[in-house]
ChimeraX commands (.cxc) that place a marker at each C-alpha (Angstrom):
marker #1 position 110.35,104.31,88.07 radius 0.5
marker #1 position 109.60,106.98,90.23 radius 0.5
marker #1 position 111.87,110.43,91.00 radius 0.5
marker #1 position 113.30,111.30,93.91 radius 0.5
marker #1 position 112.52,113.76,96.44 radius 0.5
marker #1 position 111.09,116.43,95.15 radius 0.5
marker #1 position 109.82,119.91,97.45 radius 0.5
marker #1 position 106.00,119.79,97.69 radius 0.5
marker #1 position 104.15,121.71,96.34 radius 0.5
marker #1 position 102.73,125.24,98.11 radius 0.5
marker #1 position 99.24,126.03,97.35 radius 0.5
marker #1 position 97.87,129.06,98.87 radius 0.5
marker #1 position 94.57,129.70,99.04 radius 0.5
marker #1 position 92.92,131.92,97.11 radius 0.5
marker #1 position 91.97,135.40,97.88 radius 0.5
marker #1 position 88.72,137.27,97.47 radius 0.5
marker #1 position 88.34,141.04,97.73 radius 0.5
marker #1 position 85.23,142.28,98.77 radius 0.5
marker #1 position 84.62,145.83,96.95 radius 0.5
marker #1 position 83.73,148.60,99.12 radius 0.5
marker #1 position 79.87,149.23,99.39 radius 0.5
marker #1 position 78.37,152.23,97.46 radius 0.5
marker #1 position 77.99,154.72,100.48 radius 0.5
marker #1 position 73.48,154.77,101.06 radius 0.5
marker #1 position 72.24,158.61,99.95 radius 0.5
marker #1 position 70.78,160.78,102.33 radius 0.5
marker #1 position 66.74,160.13,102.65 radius 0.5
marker #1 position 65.81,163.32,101.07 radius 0.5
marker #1 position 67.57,161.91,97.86 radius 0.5
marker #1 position 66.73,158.03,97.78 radius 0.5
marker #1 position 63.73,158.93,95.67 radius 0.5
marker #1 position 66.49,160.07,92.33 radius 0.5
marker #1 position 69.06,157.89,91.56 radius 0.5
marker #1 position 71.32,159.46,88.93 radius 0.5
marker #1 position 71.72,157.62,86.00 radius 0.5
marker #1 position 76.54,157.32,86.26 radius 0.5
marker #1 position 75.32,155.75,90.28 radius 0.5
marker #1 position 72.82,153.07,88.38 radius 0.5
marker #1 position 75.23,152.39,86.09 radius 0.5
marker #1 position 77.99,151.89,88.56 radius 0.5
marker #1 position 75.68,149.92,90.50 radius 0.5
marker #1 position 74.83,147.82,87.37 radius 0.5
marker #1 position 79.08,147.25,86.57 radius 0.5
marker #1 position 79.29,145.83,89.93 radius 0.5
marker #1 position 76.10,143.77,90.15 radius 0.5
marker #1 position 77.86,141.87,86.95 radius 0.5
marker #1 position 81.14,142.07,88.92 radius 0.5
marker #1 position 80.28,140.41,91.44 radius 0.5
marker #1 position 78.18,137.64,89.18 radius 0.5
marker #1 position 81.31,137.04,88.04 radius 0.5
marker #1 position 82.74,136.37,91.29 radius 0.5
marker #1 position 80.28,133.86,92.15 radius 0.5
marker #1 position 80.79,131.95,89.05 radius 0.5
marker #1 position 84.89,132.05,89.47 radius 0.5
marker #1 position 84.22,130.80,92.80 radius 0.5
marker #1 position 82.14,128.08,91.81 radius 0.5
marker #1 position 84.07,126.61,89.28 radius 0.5
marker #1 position 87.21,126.53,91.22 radius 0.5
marker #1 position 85.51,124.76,93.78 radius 0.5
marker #1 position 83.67,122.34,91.75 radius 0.5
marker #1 position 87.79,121.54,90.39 radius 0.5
marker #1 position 89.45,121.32,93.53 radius 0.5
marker #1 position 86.71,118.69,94.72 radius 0.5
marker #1 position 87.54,116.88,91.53 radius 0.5
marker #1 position 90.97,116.56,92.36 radius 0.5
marker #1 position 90.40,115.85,96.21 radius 0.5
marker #1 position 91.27,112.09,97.07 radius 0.5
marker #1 position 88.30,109.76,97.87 radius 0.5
marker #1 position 88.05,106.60,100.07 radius 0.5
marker #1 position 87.34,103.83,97.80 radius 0.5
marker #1 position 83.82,102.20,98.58 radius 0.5
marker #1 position 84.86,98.68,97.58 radius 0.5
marker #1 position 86.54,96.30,99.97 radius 0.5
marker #1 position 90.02,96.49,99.16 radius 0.5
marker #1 position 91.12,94.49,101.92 radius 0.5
marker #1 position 89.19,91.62,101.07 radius 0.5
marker #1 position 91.95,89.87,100.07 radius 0.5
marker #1 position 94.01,90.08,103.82 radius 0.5
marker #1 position 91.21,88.46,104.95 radius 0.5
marker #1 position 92.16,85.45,106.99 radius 0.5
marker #1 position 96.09,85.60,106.49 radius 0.5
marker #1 position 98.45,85.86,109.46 radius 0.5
marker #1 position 99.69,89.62,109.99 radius 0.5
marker #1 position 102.40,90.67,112.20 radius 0.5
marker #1 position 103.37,94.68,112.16 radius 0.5
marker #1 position 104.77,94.66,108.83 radius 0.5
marker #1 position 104.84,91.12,108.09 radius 0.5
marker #1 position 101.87,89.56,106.46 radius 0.5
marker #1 position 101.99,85.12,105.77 radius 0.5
marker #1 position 102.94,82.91,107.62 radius 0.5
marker #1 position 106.59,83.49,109.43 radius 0.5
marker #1 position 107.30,80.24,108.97 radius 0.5
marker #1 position 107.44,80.54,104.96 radius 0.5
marker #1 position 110.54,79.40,103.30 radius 0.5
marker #1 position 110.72,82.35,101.48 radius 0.5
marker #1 position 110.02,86.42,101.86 radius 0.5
marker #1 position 109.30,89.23,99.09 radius 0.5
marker #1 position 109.81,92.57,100.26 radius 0.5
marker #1 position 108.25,95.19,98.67 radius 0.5
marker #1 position 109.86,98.99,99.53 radius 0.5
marker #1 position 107.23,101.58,98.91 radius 0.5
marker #1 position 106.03,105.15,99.20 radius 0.5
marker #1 position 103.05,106.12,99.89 radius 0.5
marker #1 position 102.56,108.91,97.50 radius 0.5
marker #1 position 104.25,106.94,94.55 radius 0.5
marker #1 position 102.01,105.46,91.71 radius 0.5
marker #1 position 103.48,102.70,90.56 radius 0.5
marker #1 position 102.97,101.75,94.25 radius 0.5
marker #1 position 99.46,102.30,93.80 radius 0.5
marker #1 position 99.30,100.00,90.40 radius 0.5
marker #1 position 101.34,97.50,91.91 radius 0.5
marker #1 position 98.87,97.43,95.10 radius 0.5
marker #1 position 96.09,97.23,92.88 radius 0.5
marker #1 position 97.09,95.53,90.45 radius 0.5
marker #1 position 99.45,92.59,91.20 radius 0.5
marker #1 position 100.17,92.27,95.05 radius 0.5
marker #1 position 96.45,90.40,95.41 radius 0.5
marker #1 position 97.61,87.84,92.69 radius 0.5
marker #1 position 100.52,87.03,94.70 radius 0.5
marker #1 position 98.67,87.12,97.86 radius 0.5
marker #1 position 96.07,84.46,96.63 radius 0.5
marker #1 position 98.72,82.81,94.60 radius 0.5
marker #1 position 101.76,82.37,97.02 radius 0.5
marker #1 position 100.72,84.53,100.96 radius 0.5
marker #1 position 97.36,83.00,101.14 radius 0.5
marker #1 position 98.98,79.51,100.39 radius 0.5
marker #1 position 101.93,79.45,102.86 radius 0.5
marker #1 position 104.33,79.66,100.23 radius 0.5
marker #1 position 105.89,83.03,101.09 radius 0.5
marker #1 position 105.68,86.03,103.28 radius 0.5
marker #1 position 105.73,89.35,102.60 radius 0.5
marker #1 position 107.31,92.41,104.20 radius 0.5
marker #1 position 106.42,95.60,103.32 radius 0.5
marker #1 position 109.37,98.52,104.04 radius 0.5
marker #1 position 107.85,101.81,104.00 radius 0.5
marker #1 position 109.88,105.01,102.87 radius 0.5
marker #1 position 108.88,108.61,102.30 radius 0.5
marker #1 position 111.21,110.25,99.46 radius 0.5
marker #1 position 108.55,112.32,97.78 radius 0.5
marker #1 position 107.77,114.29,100.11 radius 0.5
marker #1 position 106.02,115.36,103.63 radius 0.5
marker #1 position 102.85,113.63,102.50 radius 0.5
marker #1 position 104.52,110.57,101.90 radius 0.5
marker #1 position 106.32,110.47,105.76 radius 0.5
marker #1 position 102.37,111.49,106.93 radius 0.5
marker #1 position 101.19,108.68,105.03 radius 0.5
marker #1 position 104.22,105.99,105.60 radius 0.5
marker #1 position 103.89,107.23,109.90 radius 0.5
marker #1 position 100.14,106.24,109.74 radius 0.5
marker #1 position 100.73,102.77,108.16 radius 0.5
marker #1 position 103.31,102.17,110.18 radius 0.5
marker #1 position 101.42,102.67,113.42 radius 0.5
marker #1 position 98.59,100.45,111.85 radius 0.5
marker #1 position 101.43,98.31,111.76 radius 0.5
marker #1 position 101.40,98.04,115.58 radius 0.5
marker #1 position 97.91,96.59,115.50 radius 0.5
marker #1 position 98.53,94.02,113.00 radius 0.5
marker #1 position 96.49,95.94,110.01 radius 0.5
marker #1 position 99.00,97.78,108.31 radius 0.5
marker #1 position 98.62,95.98,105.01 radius 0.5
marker #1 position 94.76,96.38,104.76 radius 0.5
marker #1 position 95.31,100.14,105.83 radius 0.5
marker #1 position 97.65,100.47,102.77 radius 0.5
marker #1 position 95.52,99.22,100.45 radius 0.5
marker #1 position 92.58,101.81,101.44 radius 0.5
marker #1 position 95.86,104.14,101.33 radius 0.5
marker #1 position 96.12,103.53,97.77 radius 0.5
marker #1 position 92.81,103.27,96.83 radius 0.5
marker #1 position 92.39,106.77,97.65 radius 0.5
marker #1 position 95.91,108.11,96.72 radius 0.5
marker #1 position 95.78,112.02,95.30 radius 0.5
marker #1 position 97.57,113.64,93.80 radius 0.5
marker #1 position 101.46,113.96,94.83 radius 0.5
marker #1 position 102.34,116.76,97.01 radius 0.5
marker #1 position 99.34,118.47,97.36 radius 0.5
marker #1 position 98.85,118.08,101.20 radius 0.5
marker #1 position 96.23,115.54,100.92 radius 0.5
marker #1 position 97.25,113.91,104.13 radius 0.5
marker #1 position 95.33,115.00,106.25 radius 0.5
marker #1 position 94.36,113.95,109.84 radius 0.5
marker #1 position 90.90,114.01,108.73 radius 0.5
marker #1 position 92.28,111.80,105.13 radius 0.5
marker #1 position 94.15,109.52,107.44 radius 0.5
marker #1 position 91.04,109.22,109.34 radius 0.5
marker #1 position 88.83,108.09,106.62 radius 0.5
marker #1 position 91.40,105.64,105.49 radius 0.5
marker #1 position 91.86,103.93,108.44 radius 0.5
marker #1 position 88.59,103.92,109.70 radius 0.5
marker #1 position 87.53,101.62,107.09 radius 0.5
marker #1 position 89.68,99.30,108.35 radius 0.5
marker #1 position 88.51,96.21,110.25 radius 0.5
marker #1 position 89.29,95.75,113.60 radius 0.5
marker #1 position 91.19,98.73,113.60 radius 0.5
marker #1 position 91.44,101.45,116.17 radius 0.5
marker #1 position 92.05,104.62,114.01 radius 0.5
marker #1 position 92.18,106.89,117.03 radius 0.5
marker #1 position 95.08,105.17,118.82 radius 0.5
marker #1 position 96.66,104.29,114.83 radius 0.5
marker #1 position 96.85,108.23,114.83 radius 0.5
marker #1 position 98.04,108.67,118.12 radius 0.5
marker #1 position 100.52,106.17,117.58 radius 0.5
marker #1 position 102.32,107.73,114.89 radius 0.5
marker #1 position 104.77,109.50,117.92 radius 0.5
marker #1 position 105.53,105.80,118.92 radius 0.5
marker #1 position 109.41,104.98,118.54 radius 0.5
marker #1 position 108.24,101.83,117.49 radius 0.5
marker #1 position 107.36,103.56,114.13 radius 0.5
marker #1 position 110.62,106.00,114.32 radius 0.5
marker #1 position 113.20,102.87,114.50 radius 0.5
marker #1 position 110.99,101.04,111.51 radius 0.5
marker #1 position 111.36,103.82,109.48 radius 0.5
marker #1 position 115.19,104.92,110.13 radius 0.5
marker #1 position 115.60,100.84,109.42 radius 0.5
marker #1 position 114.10,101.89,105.86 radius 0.5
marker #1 position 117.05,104.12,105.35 radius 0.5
marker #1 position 119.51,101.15,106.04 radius 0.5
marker #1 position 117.75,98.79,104.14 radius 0.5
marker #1 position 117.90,101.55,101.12 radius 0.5
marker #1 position 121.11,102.14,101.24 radius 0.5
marker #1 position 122.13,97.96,101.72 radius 0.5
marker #1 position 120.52,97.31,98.46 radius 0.5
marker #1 position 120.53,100.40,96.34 radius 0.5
marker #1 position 116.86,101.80,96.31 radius 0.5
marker #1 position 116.52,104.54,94.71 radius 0.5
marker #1 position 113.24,104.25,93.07 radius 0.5
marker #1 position 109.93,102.64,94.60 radius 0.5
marker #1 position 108.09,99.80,94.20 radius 0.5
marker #1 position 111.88,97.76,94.35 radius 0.5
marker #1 position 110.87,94.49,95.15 radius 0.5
marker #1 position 113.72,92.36,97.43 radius 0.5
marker #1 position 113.46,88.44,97.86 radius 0.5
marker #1 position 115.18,85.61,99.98 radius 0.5
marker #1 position 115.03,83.19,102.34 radius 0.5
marker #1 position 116.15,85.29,105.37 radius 0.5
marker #1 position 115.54,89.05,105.81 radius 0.5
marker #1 position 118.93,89.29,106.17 radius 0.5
marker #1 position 119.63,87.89,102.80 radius 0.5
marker #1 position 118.60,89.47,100.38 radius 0.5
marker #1 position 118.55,90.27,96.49 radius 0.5
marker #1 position 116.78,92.81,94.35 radius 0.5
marker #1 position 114.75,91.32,91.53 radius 0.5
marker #1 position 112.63,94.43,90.43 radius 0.5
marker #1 position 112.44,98.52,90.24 radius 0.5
marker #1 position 109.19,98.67,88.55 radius 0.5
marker #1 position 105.85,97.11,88.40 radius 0.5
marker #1 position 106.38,93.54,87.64 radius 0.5
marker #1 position 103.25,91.48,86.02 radius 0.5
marker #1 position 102.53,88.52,88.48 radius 0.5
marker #1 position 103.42,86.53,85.45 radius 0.5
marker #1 position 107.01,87.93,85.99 radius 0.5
marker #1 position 107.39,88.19,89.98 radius 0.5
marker #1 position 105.34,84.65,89.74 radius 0.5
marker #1 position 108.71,83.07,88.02 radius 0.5
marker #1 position 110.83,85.00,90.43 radius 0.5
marker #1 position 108.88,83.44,93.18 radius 0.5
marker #1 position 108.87,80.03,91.64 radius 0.5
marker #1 position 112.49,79.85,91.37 radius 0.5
marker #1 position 113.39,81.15,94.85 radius 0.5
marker #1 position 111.17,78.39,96.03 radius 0.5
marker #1 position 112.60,75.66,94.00 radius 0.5
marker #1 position 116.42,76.55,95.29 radius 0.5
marker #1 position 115.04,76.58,98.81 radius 0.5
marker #1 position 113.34,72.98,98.68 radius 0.5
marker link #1:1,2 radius 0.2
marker link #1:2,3 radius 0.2
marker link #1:3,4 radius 0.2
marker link #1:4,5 radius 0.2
marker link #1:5,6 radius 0.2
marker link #1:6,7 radius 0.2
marker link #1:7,8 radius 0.2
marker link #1:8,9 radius 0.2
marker link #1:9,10 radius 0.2
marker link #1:10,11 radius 0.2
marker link #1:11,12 radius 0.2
marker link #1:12,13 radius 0.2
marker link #1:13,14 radius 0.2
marker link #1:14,15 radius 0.2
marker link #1:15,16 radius 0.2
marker link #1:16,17 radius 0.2
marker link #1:17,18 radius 0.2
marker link #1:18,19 radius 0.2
marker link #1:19,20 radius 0.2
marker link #1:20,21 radius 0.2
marker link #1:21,22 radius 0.2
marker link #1:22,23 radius 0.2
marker link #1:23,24 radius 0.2
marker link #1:24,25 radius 0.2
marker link #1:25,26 radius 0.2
marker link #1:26,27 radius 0.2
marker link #1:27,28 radius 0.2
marker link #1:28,29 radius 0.2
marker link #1:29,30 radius 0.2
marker link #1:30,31 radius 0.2
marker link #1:31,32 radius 0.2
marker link #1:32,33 radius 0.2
marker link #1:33,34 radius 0.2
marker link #1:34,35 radius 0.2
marker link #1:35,36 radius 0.2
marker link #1:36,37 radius 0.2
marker link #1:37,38 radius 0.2
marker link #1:38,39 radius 0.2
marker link #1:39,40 radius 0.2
marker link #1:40,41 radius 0.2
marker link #1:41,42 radius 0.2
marker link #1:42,43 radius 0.2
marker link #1:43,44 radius 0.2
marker link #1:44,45 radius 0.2
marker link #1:45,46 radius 0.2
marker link #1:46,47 radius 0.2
marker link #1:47,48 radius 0.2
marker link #1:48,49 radius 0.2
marker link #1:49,50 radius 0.2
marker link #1:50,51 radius 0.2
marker link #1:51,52 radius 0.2
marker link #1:52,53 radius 0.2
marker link #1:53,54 radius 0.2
marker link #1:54,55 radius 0.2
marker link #1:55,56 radius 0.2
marker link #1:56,57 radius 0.2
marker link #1:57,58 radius 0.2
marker link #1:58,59 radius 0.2
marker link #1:59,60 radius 0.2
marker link #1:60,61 radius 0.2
marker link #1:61,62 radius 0.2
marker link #1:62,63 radius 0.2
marker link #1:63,64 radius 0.2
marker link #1:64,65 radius 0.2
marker link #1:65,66 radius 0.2
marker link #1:66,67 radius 0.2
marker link #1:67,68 radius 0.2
marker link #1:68,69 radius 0.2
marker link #1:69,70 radius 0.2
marker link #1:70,71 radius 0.2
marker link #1:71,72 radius 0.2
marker link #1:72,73 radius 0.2
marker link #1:73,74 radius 0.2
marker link #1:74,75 radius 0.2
marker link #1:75,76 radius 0.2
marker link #1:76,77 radius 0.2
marker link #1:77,78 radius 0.2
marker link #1:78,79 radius 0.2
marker link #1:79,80 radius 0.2
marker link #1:80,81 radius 0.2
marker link #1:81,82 radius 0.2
marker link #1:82,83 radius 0.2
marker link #1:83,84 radius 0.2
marker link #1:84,85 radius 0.2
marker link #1:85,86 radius 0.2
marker link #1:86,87 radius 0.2
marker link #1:87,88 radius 0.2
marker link #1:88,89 radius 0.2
marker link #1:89,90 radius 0.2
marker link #1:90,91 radius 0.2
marker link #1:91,92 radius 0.2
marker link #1:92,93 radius 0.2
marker link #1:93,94 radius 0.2
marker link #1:94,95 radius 0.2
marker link #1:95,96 radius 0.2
marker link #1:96,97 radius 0.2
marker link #1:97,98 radius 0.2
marker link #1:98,99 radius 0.2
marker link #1:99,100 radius 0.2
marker link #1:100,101 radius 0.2
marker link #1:101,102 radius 0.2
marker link #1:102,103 radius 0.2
marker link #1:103,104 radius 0.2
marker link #1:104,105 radius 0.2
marker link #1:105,106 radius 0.2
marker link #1:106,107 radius 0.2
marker link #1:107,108 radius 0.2
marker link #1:108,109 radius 0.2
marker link #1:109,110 radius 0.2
marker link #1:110,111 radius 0.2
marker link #1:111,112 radius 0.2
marker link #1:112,113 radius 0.2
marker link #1:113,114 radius 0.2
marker link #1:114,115 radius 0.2
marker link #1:115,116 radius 0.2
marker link #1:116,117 radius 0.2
marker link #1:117,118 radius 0.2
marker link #1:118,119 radius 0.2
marker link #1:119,120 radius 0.2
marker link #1:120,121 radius 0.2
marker link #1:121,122 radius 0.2
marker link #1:122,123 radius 0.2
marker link #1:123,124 radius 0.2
marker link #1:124,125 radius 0.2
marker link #1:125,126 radius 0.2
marker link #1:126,127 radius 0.2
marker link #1:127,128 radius 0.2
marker link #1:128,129 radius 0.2
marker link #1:129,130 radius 0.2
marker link #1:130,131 radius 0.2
marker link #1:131,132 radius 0.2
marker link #1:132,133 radius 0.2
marker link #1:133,134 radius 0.2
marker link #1:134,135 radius 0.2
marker link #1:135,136 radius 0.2
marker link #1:136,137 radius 0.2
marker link #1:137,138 radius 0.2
marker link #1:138,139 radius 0.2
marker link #1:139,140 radius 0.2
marker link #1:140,141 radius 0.2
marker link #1:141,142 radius 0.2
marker link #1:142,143 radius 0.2
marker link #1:143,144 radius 0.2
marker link #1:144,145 radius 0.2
marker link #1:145,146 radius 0.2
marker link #1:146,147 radius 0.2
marker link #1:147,148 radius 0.2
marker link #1:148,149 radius 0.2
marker link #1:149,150 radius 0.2
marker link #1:150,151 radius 0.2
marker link #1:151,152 radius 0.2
marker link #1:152,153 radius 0.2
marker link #1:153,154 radius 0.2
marker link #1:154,155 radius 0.2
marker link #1:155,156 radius 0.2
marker link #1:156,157 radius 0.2
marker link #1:157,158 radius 0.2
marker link #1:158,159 radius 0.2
marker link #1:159,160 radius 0.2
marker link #1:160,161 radius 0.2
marker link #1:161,162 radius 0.2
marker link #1:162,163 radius 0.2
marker link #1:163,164 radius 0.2
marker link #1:164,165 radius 0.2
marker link #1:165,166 radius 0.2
marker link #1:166,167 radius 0.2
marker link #1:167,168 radius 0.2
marker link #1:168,169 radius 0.2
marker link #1:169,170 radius 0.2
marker link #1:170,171 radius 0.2
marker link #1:171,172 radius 0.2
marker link #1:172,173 radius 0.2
marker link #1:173,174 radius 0.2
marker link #1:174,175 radius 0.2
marker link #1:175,176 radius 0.2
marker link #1:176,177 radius 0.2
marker link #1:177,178 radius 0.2
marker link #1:178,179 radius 0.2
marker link #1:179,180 radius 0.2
marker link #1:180,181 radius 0.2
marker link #1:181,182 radius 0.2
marker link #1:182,183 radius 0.2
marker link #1:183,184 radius 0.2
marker link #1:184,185 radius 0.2
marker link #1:185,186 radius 0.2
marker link #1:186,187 radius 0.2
marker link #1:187,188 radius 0.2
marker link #1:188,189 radius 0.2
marker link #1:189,190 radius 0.2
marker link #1:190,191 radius 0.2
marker link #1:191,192 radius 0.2
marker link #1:192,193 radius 0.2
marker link #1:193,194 radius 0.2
marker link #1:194,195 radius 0.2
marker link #1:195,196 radius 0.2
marker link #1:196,197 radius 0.2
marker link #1:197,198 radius 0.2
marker link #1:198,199 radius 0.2
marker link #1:199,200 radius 0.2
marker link #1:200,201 radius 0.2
marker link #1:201,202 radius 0.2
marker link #1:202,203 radius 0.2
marker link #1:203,204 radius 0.2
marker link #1:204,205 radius 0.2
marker link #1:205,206 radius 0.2
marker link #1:206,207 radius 0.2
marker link #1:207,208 radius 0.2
marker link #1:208,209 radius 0.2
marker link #1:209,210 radius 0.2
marker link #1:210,211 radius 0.2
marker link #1:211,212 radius 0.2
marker link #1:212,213 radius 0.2
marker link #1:213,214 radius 0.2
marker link #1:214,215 radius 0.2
marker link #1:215,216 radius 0.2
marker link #1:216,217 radius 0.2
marker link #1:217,218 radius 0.2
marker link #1:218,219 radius 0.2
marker link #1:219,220 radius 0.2
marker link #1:220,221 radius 0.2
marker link #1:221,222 radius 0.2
marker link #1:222,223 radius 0.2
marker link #1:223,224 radius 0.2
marker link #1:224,225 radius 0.2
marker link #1:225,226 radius 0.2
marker link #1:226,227 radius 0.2
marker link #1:227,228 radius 0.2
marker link #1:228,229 radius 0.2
marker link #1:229,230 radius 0.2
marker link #1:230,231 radius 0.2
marker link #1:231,232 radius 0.2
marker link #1:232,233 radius 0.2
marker link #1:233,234 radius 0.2
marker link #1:234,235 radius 0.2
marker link #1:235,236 radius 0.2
marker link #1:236,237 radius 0.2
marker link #1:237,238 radius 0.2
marker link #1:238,239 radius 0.2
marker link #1:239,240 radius 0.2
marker link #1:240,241 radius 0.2
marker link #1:241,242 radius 0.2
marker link #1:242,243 radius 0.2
marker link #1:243,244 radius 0.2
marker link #1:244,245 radius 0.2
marker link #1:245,246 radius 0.2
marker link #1:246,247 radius 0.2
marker link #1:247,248 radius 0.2
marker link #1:248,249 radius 0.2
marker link #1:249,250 radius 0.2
marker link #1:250,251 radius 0.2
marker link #1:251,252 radius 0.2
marker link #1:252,253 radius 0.2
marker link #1:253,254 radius 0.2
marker link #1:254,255 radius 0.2
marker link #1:255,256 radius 0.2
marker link #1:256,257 radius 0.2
marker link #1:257,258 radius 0.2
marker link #1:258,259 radius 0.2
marker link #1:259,260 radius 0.2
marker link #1:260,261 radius 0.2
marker link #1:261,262 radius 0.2
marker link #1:262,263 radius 0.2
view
């Protein structure tokens, strides 16, 4: 399960002093160097070596932990299902899984990659169910970056393709990875998919009242810990079934039995 809210995490950037340059001698002098100036001259020429290779290596780590857009298709398996904002199936499904989930968190991530597609292919895809996803953003200001830029893709009927490039590329929590430039990359790769007005639309109070809605949902059913998974008939209706990753084995009997008391 994941924590709550936690303060992110400052990084400031590092800082490099530049030593002062050895003042030049007067021309009448340049010809004898004394040997304390070589040597000083020498102690900084390593110094500064040293610098370089500090430099270097810090950069070569920070671009190992900076998030990359996956190259695969991770939306693949959207393709050709009926989406509407945060709704993805067909509304007229006799039964809805909703799935509350931060952007930042994890388990969200394995859950995304790991068993949402079964139960897309197995029970979306199918007509079976729907499937609502409820974004929140307790971990921090990269999560509310991340949830306001799904949500908007939300408002052009991609918002579950856009999470799944979302996860794909998910860094490390709280590092201010969520970026405008990130966000870009995400949801450029997204299929029909305007990323430019997605962005802009993050002001929209369309997103605003979907997100305080969160809040109430949260606080209806008692999440405190993301992926909670929530299942019914009627959106209105409904009752928590998991708080953690479930296999597709496990949310797959879930889903059966919902569907049997609904026939």
């Amino acid at each position: 399960m994941v924590h709550r809210q936690r303060h992110p995490h400052d990084r400031p950037g590092d800082r490099l002093r530049v030593a002062p340059g050895v003042q030049r001698r007067h021309p009448g002098h340049d010809r004898g160097v004394s040997r304390p100036v070589a040597a000083l001259a020498g102690l900084l020429g390593v110094a500064t070596a040293v610098v370089v290779v500090a430099i270097l290596v810090s950069s070569r780590q920070d671009d190992a932990h900076a998030p990359t857009v996956a190259r695969s298709d991770v939306t693949a398996v959207f393709r050709g299902i009926p989406q509407s904002g945060i709704t993805l199936g067909d509304p007229a499904a006799r039964v809805v899984l909703v799935e509350v989930a931060d952007p930042q968190c994890p388990y969200c991530r394995e859950f995304h990659t790991t068993t949402l597609p079964a139960i897309v292919r197995r029970y979306v895809a199918t007509g079976k169910i729907r499937m609502q996803m409820r974004l929140t953003g307790f971990l921090g200001h990269d999560s509310v970056r991340g949830a306001r830029a799904l949500e908007a893709a939300g408002l052009q009927d991609r918002m579950w393709e856009a999470a799944a490039r979302f996860y794909a590329a998910q860094g490390q929590e709280n590092t201010g990875y969520v970026t405008d430039a990130f966000l870009r990359r995400v949801l450029g790769g997204v299929r029909g998919l305007d990323a430019g007005r997605a962005l802009a639309d993050r002001a929209d109070p369309r997103v605003e009242a979907e997100l305080g809605a969160v809040h109430s949902l949260e606080r209806r059913y008692a999440v405190d810990s993301t992926p909670t998974l929530l299942i019914g008939r009627d959106v209105a209706d409904l009752r928590k079934v998991s708080e953690q990753t479930p296999s597709i084995e496990q949310i797959g009997a879930t889903i059966d039995a919902e569907l049997a008391k609904s026939t």
